[in-house]
Residue frames as qw, qx, qy, qz and C-alpha x, y, z in Angstrom:
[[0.684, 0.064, 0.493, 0.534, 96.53, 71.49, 117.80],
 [0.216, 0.492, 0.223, 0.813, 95.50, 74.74, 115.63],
 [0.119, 0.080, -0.043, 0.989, 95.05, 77.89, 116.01],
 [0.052, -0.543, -0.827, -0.133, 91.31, 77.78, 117.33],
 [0.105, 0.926, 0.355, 0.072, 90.11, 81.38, 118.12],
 [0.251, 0.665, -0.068, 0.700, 90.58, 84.92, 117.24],
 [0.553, -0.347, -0.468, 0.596, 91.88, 86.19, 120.97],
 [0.115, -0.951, -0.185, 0.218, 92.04, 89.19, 122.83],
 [0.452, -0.638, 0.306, 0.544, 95.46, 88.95, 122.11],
 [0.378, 0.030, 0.548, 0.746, 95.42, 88.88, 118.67],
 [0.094, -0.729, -0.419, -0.534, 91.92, 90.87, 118.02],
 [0.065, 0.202, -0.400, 0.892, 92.54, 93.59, 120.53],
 [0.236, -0.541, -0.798, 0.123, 88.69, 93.57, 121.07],
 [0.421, -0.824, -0.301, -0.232, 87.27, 96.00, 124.11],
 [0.718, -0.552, -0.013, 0.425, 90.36, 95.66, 126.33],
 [0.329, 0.940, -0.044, 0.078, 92.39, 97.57, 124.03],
 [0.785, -0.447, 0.317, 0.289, 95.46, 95.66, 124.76],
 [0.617, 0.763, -0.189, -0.041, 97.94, 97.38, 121.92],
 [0.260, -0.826, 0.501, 0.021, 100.69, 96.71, 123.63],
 [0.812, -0.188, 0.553, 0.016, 101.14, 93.20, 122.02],
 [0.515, 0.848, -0.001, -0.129, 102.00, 94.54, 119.30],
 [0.919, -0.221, 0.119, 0.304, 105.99, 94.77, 119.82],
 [0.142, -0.655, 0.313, 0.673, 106.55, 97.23, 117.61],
 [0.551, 0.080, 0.804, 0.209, 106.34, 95.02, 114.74],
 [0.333, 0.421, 0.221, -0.814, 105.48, 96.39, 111.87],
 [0.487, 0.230, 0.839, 0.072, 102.91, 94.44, 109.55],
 [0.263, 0.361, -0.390, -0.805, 101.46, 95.81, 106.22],
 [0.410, 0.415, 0.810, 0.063, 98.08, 93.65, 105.31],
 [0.236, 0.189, -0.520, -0.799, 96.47, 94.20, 101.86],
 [0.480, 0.367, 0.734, -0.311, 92.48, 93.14, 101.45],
 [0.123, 0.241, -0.475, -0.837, 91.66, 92.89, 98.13],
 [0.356, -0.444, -0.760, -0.314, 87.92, 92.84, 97.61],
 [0.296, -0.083, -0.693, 0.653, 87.32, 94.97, 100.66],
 [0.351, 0.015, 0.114, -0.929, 84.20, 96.79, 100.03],
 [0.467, 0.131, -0.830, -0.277, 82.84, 93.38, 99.40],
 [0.833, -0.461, -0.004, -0.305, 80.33, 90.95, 102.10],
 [0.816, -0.324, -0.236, 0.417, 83.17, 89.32, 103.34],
 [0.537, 0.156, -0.230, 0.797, 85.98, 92.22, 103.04],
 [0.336, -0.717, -0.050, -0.609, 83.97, 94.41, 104.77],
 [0.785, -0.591, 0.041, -0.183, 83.48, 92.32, 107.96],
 [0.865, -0.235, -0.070, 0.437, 86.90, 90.73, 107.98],
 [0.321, 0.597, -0.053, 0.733, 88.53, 94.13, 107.03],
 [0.456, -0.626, 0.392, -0.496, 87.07, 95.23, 110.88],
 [0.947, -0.301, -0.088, 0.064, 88.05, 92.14, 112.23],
 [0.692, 0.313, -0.176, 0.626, 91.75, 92.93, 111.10],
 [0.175, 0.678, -0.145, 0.699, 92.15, 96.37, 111.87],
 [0.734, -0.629, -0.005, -0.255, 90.87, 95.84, 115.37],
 [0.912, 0.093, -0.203, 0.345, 94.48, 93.48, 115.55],
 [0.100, -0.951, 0.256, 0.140, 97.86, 95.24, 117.02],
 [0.648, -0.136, 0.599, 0.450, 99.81, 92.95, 114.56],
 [0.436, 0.638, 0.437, 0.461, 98.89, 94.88, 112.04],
 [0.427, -0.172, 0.130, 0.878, 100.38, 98.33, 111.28],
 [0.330, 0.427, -0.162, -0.826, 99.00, 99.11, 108.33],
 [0.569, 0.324, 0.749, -0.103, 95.57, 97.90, 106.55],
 [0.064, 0.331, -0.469, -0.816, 95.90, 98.70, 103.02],
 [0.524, 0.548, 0.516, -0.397, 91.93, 98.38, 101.26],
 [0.082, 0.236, -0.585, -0.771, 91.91, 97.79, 97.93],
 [0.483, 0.396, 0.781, 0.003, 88.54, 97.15, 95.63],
 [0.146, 0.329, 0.510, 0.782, 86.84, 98.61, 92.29],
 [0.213, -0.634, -0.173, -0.723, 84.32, 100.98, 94.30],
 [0.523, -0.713, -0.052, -0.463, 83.18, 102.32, 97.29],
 [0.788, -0.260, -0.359, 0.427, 86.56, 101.84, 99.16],
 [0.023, 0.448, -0.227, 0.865, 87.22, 105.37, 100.12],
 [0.599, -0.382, -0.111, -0.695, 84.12, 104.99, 102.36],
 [0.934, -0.100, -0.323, 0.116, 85.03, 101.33, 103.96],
 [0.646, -0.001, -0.175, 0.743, 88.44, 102.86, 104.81],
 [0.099, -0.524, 0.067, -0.843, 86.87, 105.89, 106.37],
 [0.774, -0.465, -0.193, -0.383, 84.76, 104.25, 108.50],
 [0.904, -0.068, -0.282, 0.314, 87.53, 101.46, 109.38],
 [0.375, 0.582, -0.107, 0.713, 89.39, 104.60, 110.03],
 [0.391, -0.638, 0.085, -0.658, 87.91, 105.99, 113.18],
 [0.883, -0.324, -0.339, -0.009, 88.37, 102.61, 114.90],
 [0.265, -0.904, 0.277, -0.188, 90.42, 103.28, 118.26],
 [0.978, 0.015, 0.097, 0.185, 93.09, 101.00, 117.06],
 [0.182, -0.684, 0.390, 0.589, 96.83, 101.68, 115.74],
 [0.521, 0.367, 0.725, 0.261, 96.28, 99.81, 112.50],
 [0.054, 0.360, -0.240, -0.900, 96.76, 102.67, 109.93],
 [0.553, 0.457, 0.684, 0.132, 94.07, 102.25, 106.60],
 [0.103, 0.437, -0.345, -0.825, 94.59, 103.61, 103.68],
 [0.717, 0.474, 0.373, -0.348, 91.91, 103.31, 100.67],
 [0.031, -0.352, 0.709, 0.611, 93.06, 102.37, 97.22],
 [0.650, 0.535, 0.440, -0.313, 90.31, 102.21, 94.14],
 [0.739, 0.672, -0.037, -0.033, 90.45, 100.71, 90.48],
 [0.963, 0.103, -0.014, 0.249, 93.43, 99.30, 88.82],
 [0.413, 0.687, -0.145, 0.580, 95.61, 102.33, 88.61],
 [0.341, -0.757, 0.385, -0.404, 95.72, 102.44, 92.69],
 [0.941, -0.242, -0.051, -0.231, 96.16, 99.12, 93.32],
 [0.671, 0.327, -0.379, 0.546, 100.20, 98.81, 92.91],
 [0.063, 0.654, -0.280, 0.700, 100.26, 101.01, 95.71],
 [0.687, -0.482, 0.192, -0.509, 98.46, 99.41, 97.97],
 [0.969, 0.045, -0.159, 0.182, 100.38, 95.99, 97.58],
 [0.460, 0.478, -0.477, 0.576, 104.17, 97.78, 98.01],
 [0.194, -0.487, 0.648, -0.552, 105.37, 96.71, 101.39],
 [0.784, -0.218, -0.038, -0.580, 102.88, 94.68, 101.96],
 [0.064, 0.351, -0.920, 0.163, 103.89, 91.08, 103.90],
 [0.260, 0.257, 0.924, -0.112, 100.06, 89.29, 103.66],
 [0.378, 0.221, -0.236, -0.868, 97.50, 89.63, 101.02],
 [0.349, 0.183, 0.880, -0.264, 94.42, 88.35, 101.42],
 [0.007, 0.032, -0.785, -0.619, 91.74, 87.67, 98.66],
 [0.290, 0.305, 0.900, -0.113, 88.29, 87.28, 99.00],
 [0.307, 0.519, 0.002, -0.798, 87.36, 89.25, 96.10],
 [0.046, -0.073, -0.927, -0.364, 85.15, 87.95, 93.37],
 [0.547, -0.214, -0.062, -0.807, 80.94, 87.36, 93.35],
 [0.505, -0.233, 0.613, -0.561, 78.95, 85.58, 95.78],
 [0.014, -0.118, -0.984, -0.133, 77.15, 82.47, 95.32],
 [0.407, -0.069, 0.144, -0.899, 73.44, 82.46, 94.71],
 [0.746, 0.084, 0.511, -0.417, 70.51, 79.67, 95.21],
 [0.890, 0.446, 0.087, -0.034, 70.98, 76.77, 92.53],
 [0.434, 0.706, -0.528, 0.186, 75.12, 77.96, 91.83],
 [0.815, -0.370, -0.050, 0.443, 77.68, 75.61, 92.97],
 [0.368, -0.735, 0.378, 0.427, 81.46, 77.37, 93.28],
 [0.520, -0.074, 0.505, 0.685, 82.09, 76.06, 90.06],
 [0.255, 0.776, 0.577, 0.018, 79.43, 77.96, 88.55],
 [0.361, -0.857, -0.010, 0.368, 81.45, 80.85, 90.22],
 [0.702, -0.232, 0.352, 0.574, 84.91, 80.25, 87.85],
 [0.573, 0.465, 0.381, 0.557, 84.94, 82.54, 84.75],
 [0.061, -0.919, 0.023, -0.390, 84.07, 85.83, 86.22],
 [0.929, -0.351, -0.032, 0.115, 86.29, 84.44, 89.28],
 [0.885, 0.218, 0.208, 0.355, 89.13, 83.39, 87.56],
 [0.340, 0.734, 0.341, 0.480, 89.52, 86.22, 86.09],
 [0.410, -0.883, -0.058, -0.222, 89.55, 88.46, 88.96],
 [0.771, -0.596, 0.211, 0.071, 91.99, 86.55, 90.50],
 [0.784, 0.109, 0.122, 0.598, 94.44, 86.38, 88.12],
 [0.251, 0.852, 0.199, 0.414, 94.04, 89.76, 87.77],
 [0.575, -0.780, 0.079, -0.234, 94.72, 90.76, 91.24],
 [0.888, -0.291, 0.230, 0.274, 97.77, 87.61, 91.44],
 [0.492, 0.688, 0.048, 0.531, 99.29, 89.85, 88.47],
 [0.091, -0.829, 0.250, -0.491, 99.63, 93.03, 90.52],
 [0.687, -0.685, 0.229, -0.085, 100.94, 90.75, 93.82],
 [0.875, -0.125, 0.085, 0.461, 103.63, 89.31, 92.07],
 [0.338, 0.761, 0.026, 0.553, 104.43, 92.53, 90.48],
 [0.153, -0.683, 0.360, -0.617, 104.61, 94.92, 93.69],
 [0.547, -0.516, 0.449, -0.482, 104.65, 92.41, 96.37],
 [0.767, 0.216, -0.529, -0.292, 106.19, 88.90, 95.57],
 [0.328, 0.139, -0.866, 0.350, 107.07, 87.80, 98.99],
 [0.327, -0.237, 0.396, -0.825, 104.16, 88.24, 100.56],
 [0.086, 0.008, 0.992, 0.094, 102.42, 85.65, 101.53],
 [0.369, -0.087, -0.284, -0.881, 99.15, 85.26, 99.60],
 [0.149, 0.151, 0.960, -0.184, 95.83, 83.87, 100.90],
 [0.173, 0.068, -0.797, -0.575, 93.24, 82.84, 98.95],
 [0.259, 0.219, 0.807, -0.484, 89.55, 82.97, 99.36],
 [0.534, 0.367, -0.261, -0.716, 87.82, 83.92, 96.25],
 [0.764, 0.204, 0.518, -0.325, 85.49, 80.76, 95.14],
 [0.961, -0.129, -0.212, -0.126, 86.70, 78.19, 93.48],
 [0.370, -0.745, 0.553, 0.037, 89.48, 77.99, 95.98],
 [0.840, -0.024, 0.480, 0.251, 90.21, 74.42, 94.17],
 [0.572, 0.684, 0.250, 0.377, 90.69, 76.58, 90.89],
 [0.165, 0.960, -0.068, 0.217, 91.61, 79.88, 91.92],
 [0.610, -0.539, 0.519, 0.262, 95.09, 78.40, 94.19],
 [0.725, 0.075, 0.497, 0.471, 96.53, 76.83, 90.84],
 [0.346, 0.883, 0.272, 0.164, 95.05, 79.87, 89.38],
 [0.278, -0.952, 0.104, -0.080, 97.69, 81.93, 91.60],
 [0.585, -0.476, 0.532, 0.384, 100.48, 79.83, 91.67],
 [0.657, 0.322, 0.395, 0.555, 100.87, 79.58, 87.69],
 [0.359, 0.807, 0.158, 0.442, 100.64, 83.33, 87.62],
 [0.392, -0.846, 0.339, 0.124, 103.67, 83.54, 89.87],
 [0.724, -0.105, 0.575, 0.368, 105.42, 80.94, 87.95],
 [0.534, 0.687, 0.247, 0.427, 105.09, 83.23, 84.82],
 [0.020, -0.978, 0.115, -0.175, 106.15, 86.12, 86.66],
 [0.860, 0.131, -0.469, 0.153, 109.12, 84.14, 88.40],
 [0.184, -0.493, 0.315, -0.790, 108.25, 84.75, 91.37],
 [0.730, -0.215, -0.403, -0.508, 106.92, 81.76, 92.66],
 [0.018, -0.334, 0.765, -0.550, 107.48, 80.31, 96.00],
 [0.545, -0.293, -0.660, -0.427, 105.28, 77.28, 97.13],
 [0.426, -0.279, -0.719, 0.473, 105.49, 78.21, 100.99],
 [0.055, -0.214, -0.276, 0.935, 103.58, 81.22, 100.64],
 [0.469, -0.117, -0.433, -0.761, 100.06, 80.50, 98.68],
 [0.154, 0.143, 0.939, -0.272, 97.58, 79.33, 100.49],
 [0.484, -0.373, -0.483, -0.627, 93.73, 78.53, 99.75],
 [0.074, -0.122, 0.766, -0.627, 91.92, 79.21, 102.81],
 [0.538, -0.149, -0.818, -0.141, 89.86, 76.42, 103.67],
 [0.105, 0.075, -0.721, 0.681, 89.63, 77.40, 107.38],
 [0.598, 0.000, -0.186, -0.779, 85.60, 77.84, 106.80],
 [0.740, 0.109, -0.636, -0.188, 85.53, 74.39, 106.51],
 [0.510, -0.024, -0.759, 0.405, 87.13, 73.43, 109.98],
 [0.190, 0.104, 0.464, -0.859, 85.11, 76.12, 111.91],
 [0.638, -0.221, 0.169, -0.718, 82.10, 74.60, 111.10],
 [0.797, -0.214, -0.453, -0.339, 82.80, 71.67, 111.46],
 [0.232, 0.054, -0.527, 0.816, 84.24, 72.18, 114.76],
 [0.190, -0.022, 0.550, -0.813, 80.74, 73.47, 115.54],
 [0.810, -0.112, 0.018, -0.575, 78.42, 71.61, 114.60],
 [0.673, -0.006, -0.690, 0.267, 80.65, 68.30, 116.19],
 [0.047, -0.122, -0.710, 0.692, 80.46, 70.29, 119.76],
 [0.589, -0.113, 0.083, -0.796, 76.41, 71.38, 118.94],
 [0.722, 0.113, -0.612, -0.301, 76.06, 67.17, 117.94],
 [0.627, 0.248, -0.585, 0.452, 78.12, 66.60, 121.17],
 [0.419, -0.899, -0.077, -0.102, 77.20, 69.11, 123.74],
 [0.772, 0.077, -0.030, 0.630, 80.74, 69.87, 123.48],
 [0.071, 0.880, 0.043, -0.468, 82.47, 73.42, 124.23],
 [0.651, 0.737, 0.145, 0.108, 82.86, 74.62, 120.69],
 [0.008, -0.891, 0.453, -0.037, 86.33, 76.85, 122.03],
 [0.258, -0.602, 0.716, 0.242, 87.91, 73.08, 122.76],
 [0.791, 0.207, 0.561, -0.128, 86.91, 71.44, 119.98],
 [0.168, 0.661, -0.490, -0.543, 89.11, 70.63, 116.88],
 [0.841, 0.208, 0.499, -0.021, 88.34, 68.92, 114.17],
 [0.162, -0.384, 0.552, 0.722, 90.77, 69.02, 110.79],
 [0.673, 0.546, 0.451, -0.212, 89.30, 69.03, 107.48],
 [0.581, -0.177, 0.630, 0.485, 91.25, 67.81, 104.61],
 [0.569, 0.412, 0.698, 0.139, 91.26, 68.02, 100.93],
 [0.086, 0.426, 0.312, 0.845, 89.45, 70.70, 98.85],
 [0.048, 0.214, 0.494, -0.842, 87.04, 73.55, 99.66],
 [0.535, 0.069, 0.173, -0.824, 83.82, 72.21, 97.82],
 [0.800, -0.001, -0.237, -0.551, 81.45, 70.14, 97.98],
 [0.979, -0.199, -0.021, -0.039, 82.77, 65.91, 98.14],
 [0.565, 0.451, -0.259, 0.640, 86.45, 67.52, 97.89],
 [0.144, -0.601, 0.445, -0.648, 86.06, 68.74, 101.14],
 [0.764, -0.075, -0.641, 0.010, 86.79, 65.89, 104.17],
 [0.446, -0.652, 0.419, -0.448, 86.49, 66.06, 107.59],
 [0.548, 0.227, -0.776, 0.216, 88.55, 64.06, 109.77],
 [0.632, -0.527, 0.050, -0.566, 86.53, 63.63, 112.49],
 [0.896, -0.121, -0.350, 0.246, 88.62, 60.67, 113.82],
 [0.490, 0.362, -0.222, 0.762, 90.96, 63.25, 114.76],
 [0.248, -0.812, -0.168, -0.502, 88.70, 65.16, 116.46],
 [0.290, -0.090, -0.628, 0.716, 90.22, 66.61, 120.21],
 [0.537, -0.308, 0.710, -0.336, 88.11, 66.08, 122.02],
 [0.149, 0.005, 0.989, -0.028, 87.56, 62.17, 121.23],
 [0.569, 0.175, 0.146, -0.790, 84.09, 61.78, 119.26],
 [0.049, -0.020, 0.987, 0.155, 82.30, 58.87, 117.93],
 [0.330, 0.227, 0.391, -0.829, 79.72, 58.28, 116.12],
 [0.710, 0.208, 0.673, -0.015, 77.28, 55.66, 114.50],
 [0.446, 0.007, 0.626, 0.640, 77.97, 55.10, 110.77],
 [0.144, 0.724, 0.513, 0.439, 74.74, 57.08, 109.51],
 [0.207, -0.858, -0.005, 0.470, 75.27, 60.03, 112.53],
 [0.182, -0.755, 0.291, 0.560, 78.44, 60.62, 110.85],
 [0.497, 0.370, 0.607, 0.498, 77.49, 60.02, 107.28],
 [0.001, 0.860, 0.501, 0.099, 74.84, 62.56, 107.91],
 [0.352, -0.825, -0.058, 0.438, 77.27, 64.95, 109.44],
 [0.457, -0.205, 0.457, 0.735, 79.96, 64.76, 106.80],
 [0.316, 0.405, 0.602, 0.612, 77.54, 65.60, 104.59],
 [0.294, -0.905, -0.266, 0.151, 76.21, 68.56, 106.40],
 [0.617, -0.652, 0.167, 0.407, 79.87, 69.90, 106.24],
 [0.531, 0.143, 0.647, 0.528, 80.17, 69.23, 102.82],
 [0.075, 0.596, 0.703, 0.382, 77.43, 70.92, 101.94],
 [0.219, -0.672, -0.391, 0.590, 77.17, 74.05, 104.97],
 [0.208, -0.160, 0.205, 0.943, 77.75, 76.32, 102.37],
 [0.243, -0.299, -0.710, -0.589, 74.15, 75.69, 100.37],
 [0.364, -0.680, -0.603, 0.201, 72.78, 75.96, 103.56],
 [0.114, -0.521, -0.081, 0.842, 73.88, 79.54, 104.32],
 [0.056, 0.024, -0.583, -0.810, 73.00, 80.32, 100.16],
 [0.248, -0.424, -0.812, -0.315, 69.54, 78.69, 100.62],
 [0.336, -0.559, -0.474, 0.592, 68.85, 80.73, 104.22],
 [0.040, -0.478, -0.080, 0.874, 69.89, 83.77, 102.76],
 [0.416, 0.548, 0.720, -0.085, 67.37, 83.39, 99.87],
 [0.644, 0.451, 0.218, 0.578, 69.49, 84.78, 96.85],
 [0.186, -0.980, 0.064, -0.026, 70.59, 87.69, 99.46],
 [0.129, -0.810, 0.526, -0.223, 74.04, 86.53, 99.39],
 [0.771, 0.093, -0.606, 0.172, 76.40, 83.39, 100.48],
 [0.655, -0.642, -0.244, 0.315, 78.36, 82.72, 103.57],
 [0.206, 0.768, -0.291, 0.532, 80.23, 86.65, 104.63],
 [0.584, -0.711, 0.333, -0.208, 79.95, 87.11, 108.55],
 [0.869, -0.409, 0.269, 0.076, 81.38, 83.21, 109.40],
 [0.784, 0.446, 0.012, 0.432, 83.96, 83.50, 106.13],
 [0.023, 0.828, -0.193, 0.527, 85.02, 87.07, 107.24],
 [0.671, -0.652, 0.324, -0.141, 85.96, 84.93, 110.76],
 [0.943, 0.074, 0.277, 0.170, 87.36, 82.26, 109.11],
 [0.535, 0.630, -0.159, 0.541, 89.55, 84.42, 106.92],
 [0.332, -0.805, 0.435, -0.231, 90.71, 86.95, 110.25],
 [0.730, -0.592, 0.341, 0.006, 91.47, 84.00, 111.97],
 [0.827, 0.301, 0.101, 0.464, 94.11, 82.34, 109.13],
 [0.440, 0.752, -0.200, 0.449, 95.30, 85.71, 108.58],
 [0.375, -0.842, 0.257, -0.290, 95.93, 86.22, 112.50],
 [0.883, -0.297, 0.350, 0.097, 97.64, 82.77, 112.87],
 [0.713, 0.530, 0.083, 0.451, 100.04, 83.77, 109.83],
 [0.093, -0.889, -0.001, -0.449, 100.70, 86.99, 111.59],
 [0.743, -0.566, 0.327, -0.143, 101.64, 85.39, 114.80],
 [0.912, 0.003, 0.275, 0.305, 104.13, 83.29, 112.84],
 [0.610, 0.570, 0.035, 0.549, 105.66, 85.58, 111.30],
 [0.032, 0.782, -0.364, 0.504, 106.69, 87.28, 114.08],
 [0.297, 0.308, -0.876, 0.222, 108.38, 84.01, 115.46],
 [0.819, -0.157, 0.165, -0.527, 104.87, 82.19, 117.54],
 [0.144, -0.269, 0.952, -0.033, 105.99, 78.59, 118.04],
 [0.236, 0.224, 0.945, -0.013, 103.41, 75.72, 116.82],
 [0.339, 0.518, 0.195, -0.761, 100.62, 77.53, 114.40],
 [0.112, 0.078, 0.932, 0.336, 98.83, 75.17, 112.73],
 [0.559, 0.422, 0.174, -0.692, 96.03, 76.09, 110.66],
 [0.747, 0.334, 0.542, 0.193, 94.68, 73.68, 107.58],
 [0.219, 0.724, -0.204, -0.621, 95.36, 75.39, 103.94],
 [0.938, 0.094, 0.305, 0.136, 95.19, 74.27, 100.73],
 [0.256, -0.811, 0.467, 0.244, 98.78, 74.25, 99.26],
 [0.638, 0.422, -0.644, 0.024, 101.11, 72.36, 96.60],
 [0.559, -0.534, 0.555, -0.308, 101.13, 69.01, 97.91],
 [0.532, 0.239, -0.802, -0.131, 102.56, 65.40, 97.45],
 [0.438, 0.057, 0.857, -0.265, 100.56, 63.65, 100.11],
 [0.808, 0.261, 0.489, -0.201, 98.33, 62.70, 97.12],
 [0.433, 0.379, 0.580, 0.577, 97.94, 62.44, 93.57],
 [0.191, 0.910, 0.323, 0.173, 96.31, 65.97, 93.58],
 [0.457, 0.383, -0.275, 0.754, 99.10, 68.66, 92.77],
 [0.290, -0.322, 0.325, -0.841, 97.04, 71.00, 95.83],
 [0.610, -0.504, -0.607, 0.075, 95.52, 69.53, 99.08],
 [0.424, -0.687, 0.344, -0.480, 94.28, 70.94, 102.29],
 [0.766, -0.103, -0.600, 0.206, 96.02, 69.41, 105.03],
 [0.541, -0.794, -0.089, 0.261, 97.17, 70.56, 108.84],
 [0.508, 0.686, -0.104, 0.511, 100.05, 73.08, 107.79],
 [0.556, -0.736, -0.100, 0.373, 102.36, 74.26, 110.34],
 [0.393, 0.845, 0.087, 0.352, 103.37, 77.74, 109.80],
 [0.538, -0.257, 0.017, 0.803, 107.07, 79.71, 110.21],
 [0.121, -0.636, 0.356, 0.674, 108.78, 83.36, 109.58],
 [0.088, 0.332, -0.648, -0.680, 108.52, 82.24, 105.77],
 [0.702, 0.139, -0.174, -0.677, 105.07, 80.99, 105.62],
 [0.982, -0.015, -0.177, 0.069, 104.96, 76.90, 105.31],
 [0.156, -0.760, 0.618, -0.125, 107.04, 75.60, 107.35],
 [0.047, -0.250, 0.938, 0.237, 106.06, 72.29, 107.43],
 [0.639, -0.105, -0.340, -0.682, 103.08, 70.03, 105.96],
 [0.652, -0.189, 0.569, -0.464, 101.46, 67.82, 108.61],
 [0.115, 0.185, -0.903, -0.370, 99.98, 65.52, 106.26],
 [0.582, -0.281, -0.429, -0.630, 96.71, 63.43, 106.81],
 [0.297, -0.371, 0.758, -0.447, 98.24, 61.03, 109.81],
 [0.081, 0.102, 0.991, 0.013, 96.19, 58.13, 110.69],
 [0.312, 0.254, -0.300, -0.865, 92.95, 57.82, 108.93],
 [0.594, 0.108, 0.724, -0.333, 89.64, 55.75, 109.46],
 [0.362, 0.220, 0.793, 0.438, 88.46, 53.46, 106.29],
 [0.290, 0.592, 0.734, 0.163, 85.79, 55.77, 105.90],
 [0.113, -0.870, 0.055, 0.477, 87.62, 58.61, 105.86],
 [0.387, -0.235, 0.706, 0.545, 90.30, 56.78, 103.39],
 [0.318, 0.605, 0.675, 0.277, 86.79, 56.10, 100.92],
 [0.045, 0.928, 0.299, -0.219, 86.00, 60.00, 101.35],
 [0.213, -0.751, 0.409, 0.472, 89.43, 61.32, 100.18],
 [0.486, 0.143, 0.787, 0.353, 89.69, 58.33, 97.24],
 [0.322, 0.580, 0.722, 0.198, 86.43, 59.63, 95.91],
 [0.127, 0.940, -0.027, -0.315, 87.31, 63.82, 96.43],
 [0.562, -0.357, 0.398, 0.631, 90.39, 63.13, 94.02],
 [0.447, 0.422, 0.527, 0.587, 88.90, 63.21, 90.48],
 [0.091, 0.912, 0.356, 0.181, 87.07, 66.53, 91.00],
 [0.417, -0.782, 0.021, 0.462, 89.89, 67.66, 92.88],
 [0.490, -0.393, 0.536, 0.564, 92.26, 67.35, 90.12],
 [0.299, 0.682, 0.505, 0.437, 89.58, 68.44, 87.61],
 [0.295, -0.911, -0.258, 0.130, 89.15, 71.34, 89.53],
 [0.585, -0.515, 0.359, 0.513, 93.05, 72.08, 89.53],
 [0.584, 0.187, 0.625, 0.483, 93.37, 71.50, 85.96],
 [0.223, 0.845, 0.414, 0.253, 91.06, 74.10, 85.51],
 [0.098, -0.952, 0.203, 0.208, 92.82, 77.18, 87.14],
 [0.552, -0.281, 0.561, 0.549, 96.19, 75.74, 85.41],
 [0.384, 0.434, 0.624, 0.524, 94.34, 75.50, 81.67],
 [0.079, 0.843, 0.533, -0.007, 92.88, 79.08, 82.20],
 [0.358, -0.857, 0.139, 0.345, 96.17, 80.79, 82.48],
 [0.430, -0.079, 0.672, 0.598, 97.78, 78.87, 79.98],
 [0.265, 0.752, 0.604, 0.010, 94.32, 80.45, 78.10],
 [0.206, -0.964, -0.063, 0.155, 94.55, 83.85, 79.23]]
């Protein structure tokens, strides 16, 4: 049902298969790229032959990032672009702009902890994309993704420029692990194993739907308490591991490629590419939910929804609403601030 790995065909790899390209020419924009995630997912991209041209934008040491990225034996042009006064440039043309700029999590911070310096950032950054680049479709990975998506869509609605089939908060972090640790739980292969995950992207606002799961899984009521909450929670585990070195980059820096590669592929007319995201939505009460999204040529194309849903999946979505929609409130009330 989604988009489940980053291919040869769409990460060129070793095989050096440019030719799938098509001609096509794409124009991606990383903003935050000198960054622990934009580093690693910046070489994930460029490595792509949907991608043209990788435009690198961050407040330092992106000349250097985009040298390096530079030498790779791809066609994927990269230009560097540093501090506010380059950054219009690097957005014009551009037809996906990805986010994951902002500061890391550290032992004891949750993501909301994360929101003022955040926030901030990100409107900053959603300024200059509606300015030089208002159709592009934007994805969203800077922490609190529950805040920093409402954060982005009200500063297109000031600019009027807003378009609700083309923000997304990627969430896709969320289904790759819990996709693997359901095939490590399972002895499952992890490549066919899909599991959606609903909602938000922290903490009890994030819901796996492990009923759903392909393959078929099952699993006593405390297994798959224990698991949800594992899933919930996978981030603190990477924050606690890396012992105040850092949050999750490497598996985010996958998690972002792959969203951006399954947008990519749609936009250059891929049939059925379904990735979660979260997104203005009326399956609940919360104005933004992740759900299965199935992506077109113009970004959303259509919204899956939640489908059929076990009671104790229904209790798990009930109880992520209030925070969701606290969470929401905030990145709305901080613009209306600001």
């Amino acid at each position: 049902m989604f988009s489940r790995l980053i291919r040869p065909s769409a990460v060129c790899g070793f095989a050096r298969n440019f030719s799938t390209s098509n001609g096509l020419n794409r124009k991606v924009a990383v903003l935050g790229a000198s960054g622990g995630i934009g580093q690693p997912m910046s070489l994930l991209l460029k490595q792509s032959p949907l991608i043209s041209h990788l435009a690198l934008y961050d407040i330092v040491n992106t000349p250097g990032v985009a040298a390096d990225l530079s030498h790779i034996e791809s066609p994927a042009k990269v230009t560097s672009h540093t501090g506010p006064e380059e950054l219009g440039d690097g957005l014009k043309g551009c037809e996906i702009v990805v986010i994951p700029a902002g500061v890391p999590r550290k032992p004891g911070m949750t993501r909301d902890d994360l929101f003022n310096t955040n926030a901030s950032i990100v409107q900053t950054l959603a300024e200059a994309s509606a300015t030089h680049c208002p159709n592009a479709l934007i994805c969203i990975i800077a922490n609190p993704v529950n805040s920093t998506v409402p954060i982005t869509a009200e500063v297109f609605k000031k600019a009027g420029v807003y378009d609700p089939k083309k923000i997304f908060g990627v969430t896709t972090l969320d289904i790759v692990r819990a996709n693997t640790f359901i095939a490590e739980a399972k002895g499952l292969d992890v490549a066919q194993t899909s599991c959606p995950v609903v909602g938000g992207h922290s903490g009890i606002t994030i819901v796996p739907l492990i009923s759903q799961c392909t393959p078929k899984v099952s699993f006593e009521a405390d297994a798959l308490a224990k698991l949800t909450t594992r899933i919930q929670n996978a981030g603190t585990e990477v924050v606690e591991a890396k012992a105040g070195a850092g949050s999750a980059t490497l598996s985010m820096a996958y998690a972002g490629a792959r969203f951006t590669f399954s947008l990519l592929e749609a936009l250059n007319g891929k049939q059925g590419v379904i990735e979660c995201a979260f997104v203005e939505s009326d399956i609940t009460e919360a104005k933004y939910f992740s759900t299965p999204i199935l992506f077109g040529t113009n970004g959303l194309e259509k919204n899956l929804g939640l489908g059929s849903v076990s009671d104790f999946e229904s209790k798990l979505i009930e109880e992520a609403l209030p925070e969701l929609k606290k969470n929401i409130k905030k990145g709305e009330d901080f613009v209306h601030a600001h």
